[in-house]
Structure formats: C-alpha cells, structure tokens
C-alpha positions as CSV (number, residue, x, y, z in Angstrom):
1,X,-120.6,-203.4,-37.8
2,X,-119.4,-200.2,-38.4
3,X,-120.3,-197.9,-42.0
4,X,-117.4,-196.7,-43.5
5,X,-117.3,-193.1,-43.5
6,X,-115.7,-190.6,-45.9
7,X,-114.6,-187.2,-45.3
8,X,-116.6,-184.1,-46.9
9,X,-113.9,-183.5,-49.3
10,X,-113.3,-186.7,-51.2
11,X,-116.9,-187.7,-51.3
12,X,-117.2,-184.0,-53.1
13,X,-114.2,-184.6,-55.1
14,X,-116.0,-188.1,-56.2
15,X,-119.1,-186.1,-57.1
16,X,-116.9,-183.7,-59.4
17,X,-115.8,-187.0,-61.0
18,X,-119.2,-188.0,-61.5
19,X,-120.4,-184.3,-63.1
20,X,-117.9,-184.6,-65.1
21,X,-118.0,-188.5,-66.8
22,X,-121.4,-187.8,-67.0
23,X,-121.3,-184.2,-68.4
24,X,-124.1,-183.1,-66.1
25,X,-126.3,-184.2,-63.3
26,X,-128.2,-187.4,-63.5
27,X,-130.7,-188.0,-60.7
28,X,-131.3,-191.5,-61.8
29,X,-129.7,-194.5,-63.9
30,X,-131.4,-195.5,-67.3
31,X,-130.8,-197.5,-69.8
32,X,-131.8,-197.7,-73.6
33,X,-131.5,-200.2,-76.4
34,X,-129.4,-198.1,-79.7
35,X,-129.9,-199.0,-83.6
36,X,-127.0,-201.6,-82.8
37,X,-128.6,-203.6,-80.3
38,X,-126.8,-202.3,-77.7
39,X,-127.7,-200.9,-74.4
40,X,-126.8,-197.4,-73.7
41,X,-126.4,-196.3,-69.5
42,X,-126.7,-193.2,-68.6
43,X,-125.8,-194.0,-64.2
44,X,-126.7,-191.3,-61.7
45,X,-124.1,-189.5,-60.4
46,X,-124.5,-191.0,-57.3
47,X,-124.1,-194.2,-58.3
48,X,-121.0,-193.9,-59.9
49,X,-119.9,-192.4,-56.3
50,X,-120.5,-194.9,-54.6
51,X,-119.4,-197.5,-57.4
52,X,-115.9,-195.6,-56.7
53,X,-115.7,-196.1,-53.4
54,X,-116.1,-199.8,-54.1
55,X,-120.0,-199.8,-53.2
56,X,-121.7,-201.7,-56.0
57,X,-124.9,-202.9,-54.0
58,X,-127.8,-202.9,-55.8
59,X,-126.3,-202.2,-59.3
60,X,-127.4,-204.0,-62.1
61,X,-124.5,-206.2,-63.6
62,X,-124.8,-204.0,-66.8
63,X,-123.9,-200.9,-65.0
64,X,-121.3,-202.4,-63.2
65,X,-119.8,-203.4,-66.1
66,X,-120.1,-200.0,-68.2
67,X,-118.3,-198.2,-65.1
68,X,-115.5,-200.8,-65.1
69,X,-114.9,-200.4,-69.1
70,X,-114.6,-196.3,-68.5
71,X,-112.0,-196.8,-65.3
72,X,-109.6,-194.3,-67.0
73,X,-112.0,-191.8,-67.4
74,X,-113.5,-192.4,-64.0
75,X,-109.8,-191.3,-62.3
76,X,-109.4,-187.9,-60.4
77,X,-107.6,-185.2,-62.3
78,X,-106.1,-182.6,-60.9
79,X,-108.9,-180.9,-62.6
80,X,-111.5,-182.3,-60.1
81,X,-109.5,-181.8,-57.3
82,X,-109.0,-177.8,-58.1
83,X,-112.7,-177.8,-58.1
84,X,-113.0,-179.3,-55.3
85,X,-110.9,-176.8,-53.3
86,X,-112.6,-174.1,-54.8
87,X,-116.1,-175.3,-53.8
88,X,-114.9,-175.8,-50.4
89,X,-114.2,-172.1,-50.4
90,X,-117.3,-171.1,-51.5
91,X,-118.9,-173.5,-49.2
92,X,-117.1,-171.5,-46.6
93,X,-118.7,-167.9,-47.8
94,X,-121.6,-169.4,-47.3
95,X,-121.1,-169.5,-43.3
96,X,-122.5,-166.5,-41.9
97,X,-125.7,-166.3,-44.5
98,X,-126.5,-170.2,-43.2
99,X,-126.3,-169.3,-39.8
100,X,-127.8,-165.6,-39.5
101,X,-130.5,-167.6,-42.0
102,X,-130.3,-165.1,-44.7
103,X,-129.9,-168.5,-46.7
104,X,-131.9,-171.2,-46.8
105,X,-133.1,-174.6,-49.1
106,X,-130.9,-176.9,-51.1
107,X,-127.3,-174.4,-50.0
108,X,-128.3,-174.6,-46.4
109,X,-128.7,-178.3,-46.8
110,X,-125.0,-178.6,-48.4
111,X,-123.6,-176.8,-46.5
112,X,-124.9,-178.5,-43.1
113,X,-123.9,-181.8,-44.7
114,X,-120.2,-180.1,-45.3
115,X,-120.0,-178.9,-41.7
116,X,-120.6,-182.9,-40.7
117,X,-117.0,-183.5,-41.6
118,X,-117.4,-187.7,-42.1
119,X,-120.3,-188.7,-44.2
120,X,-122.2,-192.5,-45.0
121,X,-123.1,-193.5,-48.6
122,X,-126.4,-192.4,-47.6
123,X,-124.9,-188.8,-47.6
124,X,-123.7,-189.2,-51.5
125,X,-127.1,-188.2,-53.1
126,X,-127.2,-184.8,-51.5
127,X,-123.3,-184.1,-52.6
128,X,-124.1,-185.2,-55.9
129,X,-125.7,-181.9,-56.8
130,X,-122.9,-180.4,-55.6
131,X,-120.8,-179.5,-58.2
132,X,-124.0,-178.9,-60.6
133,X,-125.1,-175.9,-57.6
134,X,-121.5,-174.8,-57.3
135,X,-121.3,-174.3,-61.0
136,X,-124.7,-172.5,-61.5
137,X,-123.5,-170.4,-58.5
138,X,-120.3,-169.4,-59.5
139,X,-121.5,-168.6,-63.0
140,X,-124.3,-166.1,-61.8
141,X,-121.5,-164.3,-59.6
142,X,-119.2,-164.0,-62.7
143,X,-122.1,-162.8,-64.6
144,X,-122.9,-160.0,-61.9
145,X,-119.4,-158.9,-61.4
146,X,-119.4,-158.8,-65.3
147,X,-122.7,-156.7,-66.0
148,X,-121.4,-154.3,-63.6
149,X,-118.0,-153.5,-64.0
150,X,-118.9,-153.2,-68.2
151,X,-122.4,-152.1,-67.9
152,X,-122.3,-149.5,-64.8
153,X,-122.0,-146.1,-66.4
154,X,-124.1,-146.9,-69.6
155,X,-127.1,-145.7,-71.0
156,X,-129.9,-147.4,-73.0
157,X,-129.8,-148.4,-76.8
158,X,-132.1,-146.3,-78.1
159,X,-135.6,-145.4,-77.5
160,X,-138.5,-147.1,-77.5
161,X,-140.1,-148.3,-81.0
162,X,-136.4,-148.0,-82.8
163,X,-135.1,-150.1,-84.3
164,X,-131.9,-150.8,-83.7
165,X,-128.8,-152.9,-85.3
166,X,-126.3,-154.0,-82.8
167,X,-123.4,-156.3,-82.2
168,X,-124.0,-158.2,-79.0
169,X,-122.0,-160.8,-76.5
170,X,-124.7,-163.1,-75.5
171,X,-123.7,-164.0,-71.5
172,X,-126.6,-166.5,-70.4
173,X,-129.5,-167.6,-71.8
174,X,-131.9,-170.2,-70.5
175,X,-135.1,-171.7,-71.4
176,X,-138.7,-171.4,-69.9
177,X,-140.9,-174.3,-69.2
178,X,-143.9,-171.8,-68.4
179,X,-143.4,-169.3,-70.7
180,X,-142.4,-171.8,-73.4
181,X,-139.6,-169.1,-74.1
182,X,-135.7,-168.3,-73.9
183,X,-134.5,-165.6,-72.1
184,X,-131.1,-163.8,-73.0
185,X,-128.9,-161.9,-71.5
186,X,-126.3,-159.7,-73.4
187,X,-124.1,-156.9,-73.9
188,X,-122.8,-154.7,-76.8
189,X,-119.9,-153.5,-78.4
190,X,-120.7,-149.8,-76.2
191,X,-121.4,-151.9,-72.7
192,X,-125.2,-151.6,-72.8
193,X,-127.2,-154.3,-71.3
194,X,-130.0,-155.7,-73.3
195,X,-132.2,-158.8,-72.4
196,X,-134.7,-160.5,-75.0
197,X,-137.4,-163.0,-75.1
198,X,-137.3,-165.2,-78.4
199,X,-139.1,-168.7,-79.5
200,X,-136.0,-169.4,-81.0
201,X,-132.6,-171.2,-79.6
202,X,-129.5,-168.9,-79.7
203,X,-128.1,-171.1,-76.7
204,X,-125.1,-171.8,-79.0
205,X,-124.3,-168.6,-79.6
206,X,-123.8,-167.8,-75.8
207,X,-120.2,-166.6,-74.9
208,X,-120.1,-165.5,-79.0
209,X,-121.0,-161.7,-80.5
210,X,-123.6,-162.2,-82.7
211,X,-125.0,-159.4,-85.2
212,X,-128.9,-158.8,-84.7
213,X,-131.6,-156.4,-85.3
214,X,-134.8,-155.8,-83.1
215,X,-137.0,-153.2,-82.1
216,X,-136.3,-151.2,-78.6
217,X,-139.5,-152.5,-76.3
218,X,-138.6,-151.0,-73.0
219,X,-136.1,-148.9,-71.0
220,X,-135.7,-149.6,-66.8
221,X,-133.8,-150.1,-64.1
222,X,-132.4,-153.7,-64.3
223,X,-134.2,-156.0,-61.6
224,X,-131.7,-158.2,-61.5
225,X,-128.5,-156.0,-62.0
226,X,-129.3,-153.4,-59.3
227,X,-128.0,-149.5,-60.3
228,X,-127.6,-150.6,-64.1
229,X,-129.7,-149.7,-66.9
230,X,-130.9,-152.4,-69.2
231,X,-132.7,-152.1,-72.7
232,X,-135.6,-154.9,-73.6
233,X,-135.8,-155.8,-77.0
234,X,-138.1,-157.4,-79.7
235,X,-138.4,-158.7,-82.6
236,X,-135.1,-160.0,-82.4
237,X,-133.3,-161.5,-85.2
238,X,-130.0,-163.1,-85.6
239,X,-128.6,-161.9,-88.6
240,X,-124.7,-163.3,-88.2
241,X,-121.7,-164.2,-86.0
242,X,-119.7,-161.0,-85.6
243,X,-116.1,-161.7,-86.7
C-alpha cells in the first residue's frame, strides 16, 4: 500500500496552524486534571498535523475529541498561509549557506527536508519546529538590521561608574538557565545600545520604553552587533513606563 504523501508547503502551512492554536511549540501531548474536574490537553504540534490531515492513529479518544470541539480555530487563515510563503522564502536564502556548509544542524536539516518536495507523516515532527525556527530567525534579523541602522554612528552612555537615567526601548530579552539571569537588549531615546543583566523579569516590557536608572559597568565593541558600540549596565532599576 502506498503512504500518502504531502507536499512541503501544506505540511508547513499545517505546522503554522499548529504554532498558532497552540501559541507555541509543544514537543509532546499532556494532559492535566483543573479545579473543575476536567482534563486540560495541551497536543503536540505534530499531532494536531497529522490529526488535520485525517491521521488520528494512536491518539487518545480525549485528544481527538478536544481537536474536533476547536475545528474553527484549527482552519487555515490567510494569516498562516502568508507565513508560509514567507518561510518558504527564507527557506530559499538559506540555499547556498546549506550547500557551501557555512550552515549546519537543525536549518540544514529543514531545509533538506524542504528540498524533498513530497513528505510522509513521519516527516511532520521535523516541520513542526518550523515555524517556531522561522520566527526566532526572522526576529534576530529584524533586530540586527534594527541595532544598526539606529545604533551605527553612536557613542556610549556615559562612562564607567556613572550613573546614569535613561529612557530605553527594550528589543529582546531572554532568560538564562545557567546563569539563572535575563539578558536585555535595548536602545535609547539618542540610539545608544545598552545591554543588562538583571534577576528580575522586564520580559513584559519588551517592545515598550521604560524609564530606568543604573550605573555604567562597561564600554566595548558589541560582539554581537559588529562595528556598533554598546554600553553594559548595572544596577539596573525600572523606575516607570515612559509615556
């Protein structure tokens, strides 16, 4: 008997379905019991792929079930299909770095899996994470293009050991595991970039200008941001949203 095959772009359209009912990435399906004594799912994204394409083996009646009572949120929007296009696109930059091996790991992996064409059910985990690598991807580029179209003729804050009071665009932040620590990334109202280490979570107030004072730790060439200068600060403190 033959498997049914599906081309690249639907299953990746199906995956973009899946980020998006699911607000994220799950790698596996749970369930838990709420204060109501009912049972929450939370399905992997793959699952719900392959539950769309009419695949239920191996799902638990429950799951099936919670899929079929969110139907009408689990339609393509025109939404998921723009994304689609323009991950395909960026799966296409991707070309010469894959084969000239400049890149490697999980994009090389995606993007040999895009260059199949048809793909098998057993493809649907890898084009899962998809959209959730696209996304990550496409946000670091805006942020570079950002940083250095505001941040390329600027100068540092201040010197070290000032203190400083600035009004700041917070761009990314993310949390450390092994340093059991956020790192931000921001800009100010004059286009300087400043980064910071804090205990505490401003992840809210990314995209937002936010009021803080710190104390200037360090002034060097940005590692990340190549030919721009960037400020480290510490001691920071939020003091309130700008208006």
């Amino acid at each position: 008997m033959k498997k049914e095959t599906f081309t690249f772009t639907k299953v990746l359209t199906l995956a973009f379905v899946a980020q998006r009912f699911n607000k994220s990435y799950n790698k596996h399906t749970a369930s838990t019991m709420t204060a109501n004594d009912t049972i929450k799912y939370s399905v992997a994204n793959k699952q719900i792929m392959r539950f769309l394409t009419g695949n239920e083996q191996g799902m638990e009646l429950g799951v099936i079930n919670h899929l079929k009572k969110n139907e009408k949120k689990l339609r393509i929007t025109e939404a998921d299909e723009k994304n689609t296009s323009e991950a395909v696109e960026w799966l296409e930059s991707l070309a010469m770095g894959v084969l000239s091996g400049e890149i490697n790991g999980f994009d090389s992996s995606i993007y040999m899996t895009f260059e199949k064409g048809e793909l098998q059910h057993f493809d649907f985990g890898l084009v899962a994470y998809m959209p959730q690598t696209y996304i990550r991807n496409v946000k670091k580029e805006n942020l570079e293009l950002r940083i250095t179209q505001r941040c390329e003729d600027s100068d540092y804050v201040s010197k070290p050991g000032h203190k400083v009071n600035l009004n700041i665009e917070l761009q990314t932040g993310v949390y450390s595991s092994n340093y059991s620590s956020f790192i931000y990334v921001a800009i100010t109202d004059n286009d300087e970039l400043v980064t910071f280490w804090s205990q505490k979570d401003f992840l809210d107030a990314v995209g937002k200008t936010v009021n803080i004072t710190a104390k200037v730790k360090k002034q060097m060439g940005s590692r990340w941001y190549q030919g721009i200068n960037e400020t480290q600060l510490n001691y920071v403190k939020l003091v309130e949203e700008s208006k």
